[in-house]
C-alpha positions as CSV (number, residue, x, y, z in Angstrom):
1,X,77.2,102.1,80.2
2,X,77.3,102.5,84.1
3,X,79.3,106.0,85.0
4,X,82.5,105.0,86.4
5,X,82.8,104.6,89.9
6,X,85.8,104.5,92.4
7,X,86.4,101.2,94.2
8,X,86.0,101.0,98.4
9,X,89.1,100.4,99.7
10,X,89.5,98.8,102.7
11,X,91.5,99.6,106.2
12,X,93.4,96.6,107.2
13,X,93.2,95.3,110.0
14,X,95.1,92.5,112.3
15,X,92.6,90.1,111.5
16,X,92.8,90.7,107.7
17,X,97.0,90.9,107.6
18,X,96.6,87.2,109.2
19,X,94.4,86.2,106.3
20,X,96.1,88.0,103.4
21,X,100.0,86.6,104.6
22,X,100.1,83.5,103.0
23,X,98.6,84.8,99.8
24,X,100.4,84.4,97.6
25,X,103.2,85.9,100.7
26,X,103.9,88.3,102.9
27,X,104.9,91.6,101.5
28,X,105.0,95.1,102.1
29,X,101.4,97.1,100.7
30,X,101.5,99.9,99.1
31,X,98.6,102.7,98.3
32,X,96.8,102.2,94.9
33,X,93.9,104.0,93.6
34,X,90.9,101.5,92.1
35,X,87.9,102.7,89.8
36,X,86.0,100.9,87.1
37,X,83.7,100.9,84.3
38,X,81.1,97.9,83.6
39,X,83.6,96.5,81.6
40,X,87.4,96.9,83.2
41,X,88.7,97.1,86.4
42,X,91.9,99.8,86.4
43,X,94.7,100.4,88.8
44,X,96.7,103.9,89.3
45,X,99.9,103.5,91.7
46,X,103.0,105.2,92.1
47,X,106.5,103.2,92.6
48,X,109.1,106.4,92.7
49,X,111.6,104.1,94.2
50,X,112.1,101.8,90.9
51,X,114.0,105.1,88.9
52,X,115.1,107.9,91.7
53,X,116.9,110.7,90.7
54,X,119.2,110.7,92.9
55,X,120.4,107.1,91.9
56,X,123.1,108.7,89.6
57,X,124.6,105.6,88.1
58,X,120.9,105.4,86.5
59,X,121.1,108.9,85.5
60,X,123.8,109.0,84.2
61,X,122.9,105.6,82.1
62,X,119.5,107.5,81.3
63,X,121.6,111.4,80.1
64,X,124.0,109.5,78.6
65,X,121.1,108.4,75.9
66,X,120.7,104.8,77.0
67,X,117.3,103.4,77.0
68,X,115.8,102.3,80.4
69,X,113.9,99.7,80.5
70,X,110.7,99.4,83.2
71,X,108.7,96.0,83.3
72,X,105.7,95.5,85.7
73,X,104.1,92.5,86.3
74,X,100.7,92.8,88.2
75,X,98.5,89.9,89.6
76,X,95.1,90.4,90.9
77,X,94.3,87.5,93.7
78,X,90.9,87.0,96.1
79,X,91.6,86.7,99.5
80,X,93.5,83.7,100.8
81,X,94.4,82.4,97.1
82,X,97.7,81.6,95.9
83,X,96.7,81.7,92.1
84,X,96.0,84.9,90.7
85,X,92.7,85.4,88.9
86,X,94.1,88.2,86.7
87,X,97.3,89.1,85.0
88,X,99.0,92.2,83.4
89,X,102.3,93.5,82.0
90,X,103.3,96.6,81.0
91,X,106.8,97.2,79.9
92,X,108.2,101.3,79.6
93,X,111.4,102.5,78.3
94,X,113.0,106.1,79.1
95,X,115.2,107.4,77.1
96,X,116.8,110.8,76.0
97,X,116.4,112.1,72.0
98,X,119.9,114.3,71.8
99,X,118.2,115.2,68.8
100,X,115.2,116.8,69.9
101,X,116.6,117.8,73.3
102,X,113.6,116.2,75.3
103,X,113.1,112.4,76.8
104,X,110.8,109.9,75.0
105,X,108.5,107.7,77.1
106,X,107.5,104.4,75.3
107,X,104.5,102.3,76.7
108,X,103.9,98.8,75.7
109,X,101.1,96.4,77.0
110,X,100.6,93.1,77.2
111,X,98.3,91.5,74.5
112,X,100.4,93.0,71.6
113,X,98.8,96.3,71.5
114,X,100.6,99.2,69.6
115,X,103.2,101.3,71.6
116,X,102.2,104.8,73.0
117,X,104.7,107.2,72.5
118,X,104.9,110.8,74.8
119,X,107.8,113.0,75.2
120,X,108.6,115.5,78.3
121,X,111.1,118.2,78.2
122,X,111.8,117.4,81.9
123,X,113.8,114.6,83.2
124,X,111.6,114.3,86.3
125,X,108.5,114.6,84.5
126,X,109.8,111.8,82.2
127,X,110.2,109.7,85.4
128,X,107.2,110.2,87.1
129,X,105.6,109.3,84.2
130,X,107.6,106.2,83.7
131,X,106.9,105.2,87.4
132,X,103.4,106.1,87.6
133,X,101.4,103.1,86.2
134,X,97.4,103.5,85.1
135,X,96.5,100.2,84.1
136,X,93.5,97.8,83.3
137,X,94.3,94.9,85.8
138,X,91.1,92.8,85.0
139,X,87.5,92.8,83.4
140,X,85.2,93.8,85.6
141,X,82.5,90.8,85.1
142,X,85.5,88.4,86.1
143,X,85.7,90.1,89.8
144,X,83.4,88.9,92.2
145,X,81.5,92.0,93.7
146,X,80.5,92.8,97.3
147,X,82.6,93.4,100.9
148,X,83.0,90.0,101.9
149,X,85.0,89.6,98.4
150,X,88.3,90.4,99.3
151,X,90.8,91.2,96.5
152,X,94.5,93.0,96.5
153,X,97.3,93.0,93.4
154,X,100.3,91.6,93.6
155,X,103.2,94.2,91.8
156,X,106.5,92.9,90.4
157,X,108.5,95.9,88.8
158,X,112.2,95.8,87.6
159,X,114.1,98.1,86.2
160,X,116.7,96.9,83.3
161,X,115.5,93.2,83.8
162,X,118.6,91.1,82.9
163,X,116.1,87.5,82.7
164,X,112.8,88.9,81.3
165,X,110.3,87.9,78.7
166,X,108.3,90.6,76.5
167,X,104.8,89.4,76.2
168,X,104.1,92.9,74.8
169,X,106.6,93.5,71.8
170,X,105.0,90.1,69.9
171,X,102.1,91.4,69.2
172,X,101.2,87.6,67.6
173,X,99.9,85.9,70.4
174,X,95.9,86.1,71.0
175,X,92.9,85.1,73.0
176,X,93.8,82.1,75.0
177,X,97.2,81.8,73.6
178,X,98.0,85.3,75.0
179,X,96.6,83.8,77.9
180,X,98.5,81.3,78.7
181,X,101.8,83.2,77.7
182,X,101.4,85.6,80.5
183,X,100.2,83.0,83.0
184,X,103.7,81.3,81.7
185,X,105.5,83.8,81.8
186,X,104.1,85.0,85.6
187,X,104.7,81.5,86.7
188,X,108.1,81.2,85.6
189,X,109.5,84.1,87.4
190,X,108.2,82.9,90.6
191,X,109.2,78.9,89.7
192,X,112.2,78.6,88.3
193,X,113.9,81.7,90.1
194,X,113.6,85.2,90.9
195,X,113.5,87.8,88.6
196,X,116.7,89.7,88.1
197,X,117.7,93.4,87.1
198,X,119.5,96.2,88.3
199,X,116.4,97.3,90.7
200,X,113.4,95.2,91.7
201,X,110.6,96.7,93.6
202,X,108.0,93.8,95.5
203,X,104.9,95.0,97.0
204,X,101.3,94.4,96.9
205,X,98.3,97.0,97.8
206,X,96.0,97.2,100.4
207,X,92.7,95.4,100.3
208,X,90.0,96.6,98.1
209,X,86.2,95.3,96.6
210,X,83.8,96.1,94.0
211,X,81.0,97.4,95.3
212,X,77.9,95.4,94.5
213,X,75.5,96.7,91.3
214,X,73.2,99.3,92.6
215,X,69.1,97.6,91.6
């Protein structure tokens, strides 16, 4: 098993903004941190702006003991495409135990994996949590390596989604089927209309490429 290794990001550039526009659109990038294994390619980024704590209709929604729900849909795409060539979902809920006088953070992946469950006895550090996403965003074999492959992830978070599909809490689906429900499911918030919920955060991150295998 090759040591894990951090992925070379790239500064854009005029020329490269041109290129990555149309792909799948133009949108605002963000900062994400890349690494991988021989096997998975992973993601770490930060979207404070989805639950703020100074949005106090949320927190008063969130203190109040109702659950907040945070979906994220990411799409991995190569340079000029407009399909992506690598999907995931992860879907988080926030939500404050009266009982135990702390906040329970619930993570679900797509691919009907079981729930993880942590609990913080700070809001914030309940929320940074919830907001800060560390995720396997494709298989490493699948992503063509070198600097002239081009890659960047496309990120579509909501918070409270009003028109959202679970393709984590199934757990049913597998293999290709689970597949083609998240490719369905991707398509059809982009098709048929735009996601909606009570925030929705767009963005996608700067360039990045997996360096070549070392001989």
């Amino acid at each position: 098993m090759r040591r894990r290794r951090f992925v070379a990001l790239l500064v854009a550039s005029p020329a490269l903004t041109v290129l990555l526009g149309a792909a799948p659109e133009t949108l605002p990038r963000r900062k994400a941190d890349f690494s991988f294994t021989s096997r998975e390619l992973k993601m770490r980024v930060a979207i404070p702006d989805l639950l703020r704590t100074t949005d106090k209709q949320a927190m008063k929604m969130l203190d109040g003991g109702y659950p907040t729900r945070l979906v994220y849909d990411l799409g991995v795409y190569a340079k000029g495409s407009r399909t992506p060539s690598s999907l995931a979902h992860v879907e988080i809920s926030v939500q404050w135990d009266p009982w135990n006088q702390d906040y329970i953070v619930q993570t679900t992946l797509g691919g009907g994996a079981q729930p993880t469950v942590r609990r913080y006895a700070l809001r914030d550090d309940a929320i940074k949590a919830a907001t800060t996403l560390s995720v396997v965003i494709a298989k490493t074999p699948d992503i063509p390596r070198g600097e002239d492959q081009i890659h960047f992830v496309q990120v579509v978070a909501q918070r409270n989604p009003i028109q959202s599909k679970s393709g984590g809490s199934g757990g049913v689906a597998r293999g290709q089927d689970r597949d083609l429900e998240v490719f369905s499911r991707w398509v059809g918030m982009f098709v048929r209309s735009r996601p909606k919920a009570e925030k929705l955060v767009e963005f996608r991150t700067h360039p990045f490429y997996v360096p070549r295998e070392q001989d």
